[in-house]
C-alpha positions, 0 to 999 in steps of 0.5 A: 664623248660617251655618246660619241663612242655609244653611236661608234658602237652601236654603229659597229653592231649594225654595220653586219646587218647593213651589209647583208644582202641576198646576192645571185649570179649573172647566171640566174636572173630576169629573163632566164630560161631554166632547163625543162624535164631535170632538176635545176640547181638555184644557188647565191650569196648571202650572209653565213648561217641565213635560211634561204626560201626559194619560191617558184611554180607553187613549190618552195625549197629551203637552203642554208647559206654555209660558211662560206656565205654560198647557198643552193637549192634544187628545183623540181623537173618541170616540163617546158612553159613558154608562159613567164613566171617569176622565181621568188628568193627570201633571205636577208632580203628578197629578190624576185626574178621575172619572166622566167621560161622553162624550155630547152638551155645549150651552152655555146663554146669554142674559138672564134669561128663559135664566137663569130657573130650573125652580124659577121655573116653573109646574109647576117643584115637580113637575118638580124632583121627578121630575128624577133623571137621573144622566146628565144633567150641570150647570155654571153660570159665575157672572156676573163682569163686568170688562174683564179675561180670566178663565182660571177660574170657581168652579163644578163639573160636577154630576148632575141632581138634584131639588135641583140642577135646580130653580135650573138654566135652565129652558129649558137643562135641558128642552132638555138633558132632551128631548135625552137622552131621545130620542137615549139619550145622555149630555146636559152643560149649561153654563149661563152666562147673566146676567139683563139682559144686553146683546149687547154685552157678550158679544164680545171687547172688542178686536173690537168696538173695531176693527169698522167697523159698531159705531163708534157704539156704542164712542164712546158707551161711550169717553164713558160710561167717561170719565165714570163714571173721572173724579172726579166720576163716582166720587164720584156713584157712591160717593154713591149707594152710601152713599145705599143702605146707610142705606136698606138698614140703615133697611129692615132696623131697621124689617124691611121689603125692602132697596132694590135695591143701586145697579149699577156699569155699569163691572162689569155686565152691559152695558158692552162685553166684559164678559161675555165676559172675566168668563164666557165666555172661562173656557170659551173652547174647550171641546169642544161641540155648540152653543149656545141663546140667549135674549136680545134684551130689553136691546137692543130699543131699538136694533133696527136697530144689533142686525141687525149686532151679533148677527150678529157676535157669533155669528161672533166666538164661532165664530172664538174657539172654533176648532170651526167653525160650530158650531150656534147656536138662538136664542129670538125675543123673546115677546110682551110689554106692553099690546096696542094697538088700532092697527097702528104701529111697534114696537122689539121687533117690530124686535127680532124682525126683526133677529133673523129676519134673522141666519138668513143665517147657517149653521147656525142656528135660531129659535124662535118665540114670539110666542104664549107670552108674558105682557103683564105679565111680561117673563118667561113661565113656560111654558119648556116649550113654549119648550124643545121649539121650540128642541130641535126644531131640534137633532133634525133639523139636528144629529141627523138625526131626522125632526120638523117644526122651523122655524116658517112664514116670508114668501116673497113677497107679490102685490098687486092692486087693493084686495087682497094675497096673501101666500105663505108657505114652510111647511118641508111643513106648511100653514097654519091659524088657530087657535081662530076661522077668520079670520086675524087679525095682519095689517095693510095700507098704502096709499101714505099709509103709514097702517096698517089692520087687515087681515081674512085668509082662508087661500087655499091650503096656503100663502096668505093674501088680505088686505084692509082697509077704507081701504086701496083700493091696498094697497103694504105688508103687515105681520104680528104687527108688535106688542110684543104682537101679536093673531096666531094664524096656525100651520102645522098642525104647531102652529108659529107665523108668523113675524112680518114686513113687506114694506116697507122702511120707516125703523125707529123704532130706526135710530140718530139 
């Protein structure tokens, strides 16, 4: 018996020490590329209180896990090496990570025209087929969606294959692919967007709580969660899954397509913080050049209140991952639905304004493409023209290169008995119409605030004369100002306009 309790003992003393393992995130692991000219943080797991010696290029740094088991290390700035090297951690135990690159790392983010795979595309067969580019490097971050920090995904670091780029963002591999072409480099891609995703619910749930601005959009979700918790709104929802298995298991006897499975709000992709906690706070830190987003769809609705709410995420993300404002380039939304055959209001062109405006912010960029949609699908196949917009931005405000990058943008606008003449900054391009030699997109106001198709005529490098028939003393000036606008004013440098108004009329969006 005392042997017995001896062996329980002893067996007690050592469990600690059998369970100790050095432990890395998903993040950081073979295949890796790390991001050349800055420091990059290295962090994991191990037992409280563990030195940790970190080995990489010839260097070694020292850390200590903390109570809390977490552990981090900076490496020094390296210039980009195409040549794999291996990162050497020592703890508890040791683990070695191989092949690792040094080069340019951007963060791929958004909805679903993001997360729309090259597969997916026109000519996504062929381009799979010719995509072997052992330097390029991949990583998704699936989409958990919960109120609870995650400090790790299931995913790892893999080369660009025809295999594995073929379900990798379209518009994140062309844009990595481009970048690693023109500047010679090793290219790391993480992509982490989330089809139907709401801003919202890429910040940080603490600060969306304690901002000011965003008061009403938390009540409205303090409202929602108190109902979907209660009672009654669990057993509506329980209901509503039992209602879809039967449908799901009567499709399949009768070998028919399964219903959509009904969707919690509580875990998806549009309450508050949510992907934040679930997807991007596991790479929160990350060494990275910047980030591209493709989003804007799900908030459409809500124009006005997404003016302060993109803003803010961007500026949240900076704070959060401690690299200074780091670059961020967005895709303004395409044109989308039926045409109209009369000027009016729009959510989506407010959508667009909203985002033209977070501009403000430093370094930034946005890509025009008001002439690459689909009326019928919310999701444009061609990401190619898409990509090359948005990487245009990274080679010369990044990189330093030489190309035409931003697309024309409104100045100023002149008004004079029954005309307008709307001047244009064109970044050292000039102004053309594309395909018939009348501008068309343009629309004019009078006092009455009745909008009327506007016939153009490109005055100068950078103008544009406007008139319209019933507007004798026009006061306002709107251009692509549709969900789907009939526009085809470019710079010659082949940029689109970018939609605008002159006025400042109320929004159909600004909340009620």
């Amino acid at each position: 018996m005392k042997i017995v309790h001896l062996s329980l003992f002893c067996a007690f003393l050592l469990s600690p020490l059998l369970r100790a393992e050095l432990k890395l995130p998903a993040i950081i692991g073979d295949h890796m590329v790390l991001q050349q000219k800055q420091a990059n943080p290295i962090w994991g797991w191990d037992t409280p209180g563990t030195a940790i010696s970190v080995t990489f290029a010839g260097q070694v740094y020292s850390g200590k896990a903390g109570d809390d088991g977490r552990w981090q290390v900076k490496l020094a700035a390296a210039p980009a090496n195409p040549s794999p090297q291996t990162l050497k951690i020592a703890g508890s135990t040791t683990r070695v990570v191989q092949d690792v690159l040094v080069g340019e790392v951007w963060m791929c983010s958004g909805q679903s025209n993001m997360a729309w795979s090259l597969g997916q595309t026109y000519t996504g067969d062929i381009e799979g087929a010719a995509s072997r580019h052992p330097l390029i490097r991949l990583i998704s971050v699936p989409q958990v969606g919960t109120q609870e920090l995650q400090s790790d995904f299931k995913g790892a670091w893999e080369a660009a294959t025809p295999e594995s780029v073929k379900s990798f963002s379209a518009v994140g591999f062309l844009y990595g692919r481009y970048l690693h072409e023109i500047l010679g480099v090793p290219v790391g891609l993480i992509d982490n967007a989330w089809g139907g995703s709401a801003a919202e619910a890429w910040i940080r749930r603490t600060t969306l709580d304690q901002e000011a601005r965003l008061k009403g959009l938390m009540e409205s979700t303090v409202k929602r969660e108190t109902q979907l918790l209660s009672p009654e709104g669990k057993a509506e929802y329980e209901a509503s899954v039992a209602k879809w298995e039967a449908a799901a298991a009567a499709a399949k006897a009768e070998k028919k397509p399964a219903p959509a499975r009904p969707q919690s709000w509580l875990t998806g992709n549009s309450r508050p913080g949510n992907i934040f906690a679930g997807v991007v706070n596991p790479t929160l830190g990350y060494g990275m050049k910047g980030v591209i987003w493709y989003q804007g769809e799900s908030n459409a609705s809500r124009a006005v209140e997404y003016a302060e709410l993109f803003p803010f995420m961007i500026t949240e993300w900076r704070k959060e991952w401690g690299q200074g404002d780091f670059s961020f380039y967005w895709v303004q939304l395409a044109d989308f639905k039926a045409y109209k055959d009369e000027p009016g209001e729009s959510d989506w062109a407010e959508l667009r304004e909203a985002q033209t405006k977070t501009l403000a912010l430093p370094n930034t960029g946005q890509a025009v493409i008001i002439d690459l949609g689909e009326a019928r699908d919310i999701h444009p196949r061609n990401k190619y023209d898409v990509a090359s917009r948005l990487v245009r931005w990274a080679l010369v405000k990044d990189y330093g290169l030489k190309f035409p990058y931003r697309s024309p943008e409104y100045k100023s606008v002149e008004f004079a008995e029954n005309r307008a003449v709307v001047t244009l900054d064109c970044f050292g391009g000039t102004l053309r119409a594309f395909d018939v030699p009348e501008v068309k997109g343009f629309a004019l106001c009078g006092a009455d605030r009745v909008w009327h198709w506007a016939t153009g005529k490109i005055l100068a490098p950078n103008k544009v004369e406007l008139t319209a028939t019933g507007v004798t003393a026009p006061v306002a000036v709107r251009y692509a100002w549709s969900d789907n606008p009939v526009c085809n004013l470019y710079s010659t440098d082949g940029l689109p306009v970018t939609p605008f108004r002159t006025d400042t009329f109320e929004l159909t969006t600004k909340p009620k």
